[in-house]
C-alpha angles and dihedrals in degrees: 000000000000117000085251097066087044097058090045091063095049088055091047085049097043078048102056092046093049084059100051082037084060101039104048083037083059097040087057097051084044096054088041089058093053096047079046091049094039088057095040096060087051086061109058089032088057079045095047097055098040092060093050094053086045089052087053106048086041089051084045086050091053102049097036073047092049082042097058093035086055110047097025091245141016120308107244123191104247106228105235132283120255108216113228107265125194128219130199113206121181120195136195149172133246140346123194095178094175136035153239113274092218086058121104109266110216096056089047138117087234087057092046083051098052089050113042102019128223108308096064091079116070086006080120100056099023080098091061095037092057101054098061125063104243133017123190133196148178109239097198104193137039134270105218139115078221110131094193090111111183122242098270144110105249121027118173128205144155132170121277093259090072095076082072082080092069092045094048089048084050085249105161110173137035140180117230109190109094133108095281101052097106102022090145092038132269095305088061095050081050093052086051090053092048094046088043084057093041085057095039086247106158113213142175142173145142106004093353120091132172127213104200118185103224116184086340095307115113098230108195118208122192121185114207119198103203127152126147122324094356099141125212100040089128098058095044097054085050089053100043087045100056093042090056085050085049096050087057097261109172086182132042133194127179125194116190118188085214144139127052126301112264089008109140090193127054116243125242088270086059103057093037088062096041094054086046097051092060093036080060090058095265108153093198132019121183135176151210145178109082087088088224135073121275125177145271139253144212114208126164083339099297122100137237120195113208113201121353091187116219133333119187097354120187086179103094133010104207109028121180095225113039096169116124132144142214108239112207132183124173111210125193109201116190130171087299098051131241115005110222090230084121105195118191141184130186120200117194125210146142122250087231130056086210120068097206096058144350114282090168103237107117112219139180120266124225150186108008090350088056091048096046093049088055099039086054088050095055094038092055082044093052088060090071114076120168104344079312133096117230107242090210089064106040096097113147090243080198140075100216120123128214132232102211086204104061147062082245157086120204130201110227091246101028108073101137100074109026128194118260 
């Protein structure tokens, strides 16, 4: 081959190699471009969005700022009113609603029950009863078949069926603690819990509260068992109390069987838990077990009622004092609470509609009954003056005597049907 044709193959191949050289040397600044415009798009996307959420946050700024400049602080959304509401309670003592079975039978509740039935014995004041929006009561016995009867003088009973008498009076509510609760043992005071269920009879005592919407208002109730030397009582209301308060309760009420039988003035027990009791928050604290009236107390504008005597009261056929009364109090509870309005109404009656002997069927009293009662009623309220009891008035206005061993008063001629 000549040297021409030799130098004509190296430029093809210098060529050749020029052109690879330019190709791959363009691919690279191409690919660089798109990685440059790849990343370059992420940027101003990243910026984009950023100063949209900025915008935002500025334009949330201004108008939560406009918003405050305006109205002086920021606008809260009030939580809705409660209208007031008003609530009627009516409270009343004790119900025996059995009998002794050493009593004699045909002048007994038990009888009064076999031959009239259940509604004869609050057929005078269910009127009243269902008018307001709760009524309470002590049942004072046991509602059981048990014969276990417990070593003491005086044990009440009748059958289940007998709590029919409370839900055909509109009685809705009753305490439980008190000295007659398990005449017949713990199984008895069982059976009265189950008959009180079977008959929608709320109930509560003890340990045992209870915590009732009524007309949209949780209404607490706390029954406190405390006579003589029972220790403890202090704590227990505290407890009770606060647990009502935890269970939501707007209203409480307390009921103590308390005090001394035949007593006209409560003891020095009865006023310190009384006191307690509204220190604790209670709006309305009542009592029982003395068997008479005693009378009521103001204290930090809320009222204790210190004995209510007896109601329907299968514990004695002939008493020798058949005054009682219905205490009512009618509370309106708004947002705030309670209003300390406090609106009362005392209704007087007998707990017999017969004024010789007991036929268990509570009435209203009227004309001069009507004004003793309450004059006795304001005279035995008199005698409490400031959490104290007056010593020139605390003169016994009876002639019973009391047996300090027993459940009972007796009248000095009346032995046969003691009092519970």
């Amino acid at each position: 081959m000549n040297q021409t044709g030799r130098h004509s193959k190296k430029r093809k191949r210098k060529m050749v190699k020029k052109s690879r050289y330019y190709r791959e040397r363009q691919l690279r600044i191409l690919y660089i471009g798109i990685g440059a415009g790849i990343l370059l798009l992420i940027l101003i996307l990243s910026f984009a969005v950023k100063g949209c959420s900025s915008r935002k946050s500025k334009a949330a700024s201004s108008s939560k700022a406009e918003n405050i400049s305006q109205t002086g602080s920021l606008t809260v959304t009030p939580e809705p009113k409660m209208d007031p509401v008003s609530l009627t309670l009516s409270v009343v003592g004790d119900c025996t609603l059995g009998t002794d079975e050493y009593f004699d039978y045909d002048t007994s509740l038990n009888a009064y029950y076999e031959n009239y039935g259940a509604d004869y014995f609050m057929a005078n004041v269910k009127s009243i009863f269902s008018k307001d929006d709760l009524t309470i009561a002590n049942f004072e016995g046991t509602l059981t078949e048990s014969t276990e009867r417990e070593d003491k003088q005086f044990a009440f009973k009748a059958p289940a069926s007998y709590a029919n008498i409370l839900t055909a009076g509109s009685v809705e509510a009753v305490n439980t603690a008190n000295n007659h609760s398990h005449d017949y043992g713990e199984e008895s005071f069982n059976d009265t819990l189950k008959a009180l269920d079977t008959a929608n009879i709320l109930h509560f005592g003890y340990d045992e509260t209870a915590v009732t919407e009524v007309k949209g208002v949780k209404v607490g109730l706390v029954g406190i068992y405390e006579l003589n030397d029972h220790l403890g009582r202090e704590e227990q209301l505290k407890q009770n109390i606060a647990k009502v308060k935890q269970d939501g309760a707007q209203l409480i009420v307390v009921i103590f069987h308390w005090g001394n039988e035949k007593e006209e003035v409560p003891d020095e027990n009865q006023k310190t838990l009384g006191h307690l009791a509204i220190d604790e928050g209670a709006d309305l604290v009542c009592g029982h077990h003395p068997h008479v009236l005693q009378g009521i107390e103001e204290y930090k504008g809320k009222n204790i009622v210190y004995s209510l005597g007896n109601f329907c009261f299968g514990g004695n056929a002939y008493p020798s004092d058949m005054d009682t009364i219905i205490f009512q109090q009618t509370f309106t509870i708004d947002q705030n609470g309670v209003k300390d309005d406090n609106v009362t109404n005392i209704i007087p009656c007998s707990i017999s509609s017969d004024s010789d002997y007991n036929n268990y069927q509570p009435t209203p009293a009227e004309g001069e009954e009507a004004t003793r009662i309450m004059q006795k009623i304001q005279k035995r309220s008199s005698w409490i003056k400031d959490g104290t009891v007056s010593d020139s008035e605390t003169a016994t206005e009876s002639d019973e005597e009391y047996d300090e061993n027993s459940d009972a008063f007796t009248d000095s001629d009346d032995t046969e049907d003691p009092e519970a």
